[in-house]
N, C-alpha and C positions, 0 to 999 in steps of 0.2 A: 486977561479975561478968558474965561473958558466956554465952551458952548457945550451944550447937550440936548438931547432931544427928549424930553418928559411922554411916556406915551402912558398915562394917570386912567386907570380903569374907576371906575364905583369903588367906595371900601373894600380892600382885601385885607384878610389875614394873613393870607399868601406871602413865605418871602418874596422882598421885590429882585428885580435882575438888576445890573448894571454888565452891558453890553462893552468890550473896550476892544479898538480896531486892532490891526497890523501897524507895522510900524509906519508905511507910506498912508496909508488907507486913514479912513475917519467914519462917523456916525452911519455916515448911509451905507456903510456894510453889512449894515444890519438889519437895512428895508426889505430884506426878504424875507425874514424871520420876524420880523417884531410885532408886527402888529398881529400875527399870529400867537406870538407868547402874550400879547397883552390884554389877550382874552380873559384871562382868569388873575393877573396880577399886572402890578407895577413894574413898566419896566423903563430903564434909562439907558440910552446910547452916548456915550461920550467920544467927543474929539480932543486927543491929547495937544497938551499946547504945541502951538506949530502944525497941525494939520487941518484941514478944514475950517471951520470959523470961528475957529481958536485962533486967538490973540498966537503970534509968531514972536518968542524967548529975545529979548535982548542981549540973554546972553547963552549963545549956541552951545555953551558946555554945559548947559542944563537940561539936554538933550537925552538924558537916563531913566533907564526906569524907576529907580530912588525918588527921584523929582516927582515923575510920572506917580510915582502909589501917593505919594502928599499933593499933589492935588485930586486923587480921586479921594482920598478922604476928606480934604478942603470939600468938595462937590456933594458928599455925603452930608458932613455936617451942615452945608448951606440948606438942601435938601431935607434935612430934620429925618434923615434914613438913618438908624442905628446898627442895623444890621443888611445885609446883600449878600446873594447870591452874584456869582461873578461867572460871567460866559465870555471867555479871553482869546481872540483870535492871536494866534504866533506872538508880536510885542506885550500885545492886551494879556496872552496866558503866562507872560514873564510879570506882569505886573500882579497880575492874582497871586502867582506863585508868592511874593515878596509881601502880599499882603497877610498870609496864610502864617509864614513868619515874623512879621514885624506889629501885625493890627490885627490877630486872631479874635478880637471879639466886634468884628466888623464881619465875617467873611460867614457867611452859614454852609457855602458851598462854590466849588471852584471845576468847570466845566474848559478843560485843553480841547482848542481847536487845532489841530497839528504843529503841536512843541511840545518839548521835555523841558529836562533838567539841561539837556548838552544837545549841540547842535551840529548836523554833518557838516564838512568841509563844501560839500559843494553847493549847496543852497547859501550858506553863508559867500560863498566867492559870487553867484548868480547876484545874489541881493547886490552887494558890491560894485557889480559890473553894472547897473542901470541905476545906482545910488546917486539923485542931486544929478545926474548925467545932461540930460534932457527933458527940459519943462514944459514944451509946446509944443507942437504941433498946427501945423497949417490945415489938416483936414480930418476930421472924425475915422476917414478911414487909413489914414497915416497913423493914427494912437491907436486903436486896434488893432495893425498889424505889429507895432514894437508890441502890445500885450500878450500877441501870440506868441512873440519871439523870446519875451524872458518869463513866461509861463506854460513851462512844458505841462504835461499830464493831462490837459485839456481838450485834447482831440476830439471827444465827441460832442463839447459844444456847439449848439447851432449859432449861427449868425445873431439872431437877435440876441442870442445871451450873452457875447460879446458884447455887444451894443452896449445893454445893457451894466454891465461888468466896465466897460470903459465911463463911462457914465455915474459910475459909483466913483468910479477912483478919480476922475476929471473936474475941474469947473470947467465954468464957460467964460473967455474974460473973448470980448467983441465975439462973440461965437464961437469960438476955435477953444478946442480941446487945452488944458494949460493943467500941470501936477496939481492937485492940491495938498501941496506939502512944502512945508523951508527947507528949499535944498540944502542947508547949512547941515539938516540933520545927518548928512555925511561925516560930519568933523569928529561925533560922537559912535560910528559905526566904526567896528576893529579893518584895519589895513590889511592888502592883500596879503602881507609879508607876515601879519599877526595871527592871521585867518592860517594861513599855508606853515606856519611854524606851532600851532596850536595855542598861540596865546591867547585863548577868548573864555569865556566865563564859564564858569562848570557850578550849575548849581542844587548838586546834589543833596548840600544838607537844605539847602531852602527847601526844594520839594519834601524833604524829611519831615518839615511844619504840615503836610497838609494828611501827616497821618490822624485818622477817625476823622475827617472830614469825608461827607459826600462827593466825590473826586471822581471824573469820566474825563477818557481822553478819546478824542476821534482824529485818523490819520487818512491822510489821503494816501490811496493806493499809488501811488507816484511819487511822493512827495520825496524831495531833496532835503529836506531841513531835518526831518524827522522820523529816523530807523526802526525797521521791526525788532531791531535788539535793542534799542533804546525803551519802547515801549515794555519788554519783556522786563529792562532790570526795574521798569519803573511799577510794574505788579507785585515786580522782591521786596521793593521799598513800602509799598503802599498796598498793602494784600486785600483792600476792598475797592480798589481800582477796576472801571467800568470800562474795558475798552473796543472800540471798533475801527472798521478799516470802510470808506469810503471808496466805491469802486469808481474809477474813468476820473479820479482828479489826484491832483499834485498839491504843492503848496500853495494857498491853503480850500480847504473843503470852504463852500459857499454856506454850507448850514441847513436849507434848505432843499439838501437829497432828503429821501425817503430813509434812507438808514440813520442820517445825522439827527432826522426830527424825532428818530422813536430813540435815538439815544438821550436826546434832551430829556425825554416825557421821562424816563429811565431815571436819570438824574433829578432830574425836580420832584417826583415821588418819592425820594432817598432823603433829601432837602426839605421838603414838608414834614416827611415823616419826624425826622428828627427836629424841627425847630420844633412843631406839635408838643414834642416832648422835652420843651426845655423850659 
């Protein structure tokens, strides 16, 4: 079973969105942004299986993006949506990527939230290091402070955004702070030895698919995961690529900076324009 949150305006002609988390993360990464986009269109945030209140995989090695892009299409066609815009946070923007390839007449438009095609070593080893590690937490201000620790870039967050920020990524089971994720999904994350010898996925021709698509990428100015040279080759590849840099964050940008939302506006007038015209 899959969950998602429907956030269903009045009739639009508008493409609709479909929202998709980080890899640990789930739907409510998107409570900052959504009901702001769901002003003028349809938008949906989904929890990929195994995160939030998504049914948790019987079987952990289904733990892929592959799996993941067949059930956001499963979620489409249940949905009676033909077509979507897609706004991919880091996993979420791996799975746009693969849809842009595999299901190009699903996709109108595909919005990177700090990721490429290929990923630095050291955000990759970061993610790694707190992967499935630790699920609980005895006090709200004990998950806060690990938050702070394996999210660098963040320093001028205030406290309540923490709060809050811990609160997106947390349930609550007896009060107390606990992941919202199957820590299994480590089984399926590359090893440190794979990580540190470059064995991990390059996917250059996939982003290849999202040429003449409406395509914006926003990077946190900090971010470990995702290079200013990476951004660069991905302008070579894709020459109507929108891109920006989010100042005072790292992996990944919340969406809701002032520069991330007029990138979005950017993007979705790119994405109308052109569905308009099809």
């Amino acid at each position: 079973m899959l969950f998602a949150r429907d956030y269903e305006v009045a009739p639009s002609k508008l493409a609709p969105l479909l929202c998709l988390p980080g890899l640990t993360r789930n739907s409510r990464d998107f409570e900052t942004i959504a009901p702001w986009l769901a002003q003028t269109r349809r938008v949906i945030t989904a929890d990929f299986r195994g995160r939030g209140l998504s049914q948790y995989a019987g079987d952990p090695t289904t733990y892929r993006p592959d799996m993941e892009l067949a059930d956001m299409i499963s979620l489409l066609n249940f949905l009676k949506i033909e077509r979507a815009a897609i706004i991919g946070t880091s996993r979420g923007g791996i799975v746009g990527m693969l849809m842009a390839a595999f299901s190009p007449d699903r996709l109108a438009g595909l919005f990177l939230n700090d990721v490429g095609p290929v990923f630095d070593i050291a955000g990759l080893l970061r993610i790694r290091s707190y992967l499935g590690v630790r699920s609980r937490f005895e006090t709200w201000d004990a998950a806060i402070k690990s938050l702070k620790a394996i999210n660098s870039g963040f320093e001028t967050l205030a406290e309540r955004e923490w709060q809050a920020f811990a609160e997106r990524l947390f349930k609550r089971v007896d009060g107390l702070p606990q992941a919202d994720y199957d820590p299994a999904l480590a089984l399926t994350f590359p090893s440190v030895e794979d990580i540190a010898a470059g064995r991990v996925a390059n996917l250059w021709e996939i982003f290849a698919s999202t040429e003449g698509l409406p395509v914006s990428v926003v990077r946190g100015q900090h971010s470990d995961l995702l290079s200013p040279g990476t951004v660069e080759a991905m302008k070579q590849k894709n020459a109507g690529l929108d891109a920006s840099v989010i100042p005072d964050r790292g992996h990944a940008p919340f969406l809701d900076e002032a520069p991330a939302k007029e990138a979005i506006m950017r993007w979705l007038r790119r994405v109308d324009a052109r569905e308009k015209g099809r």
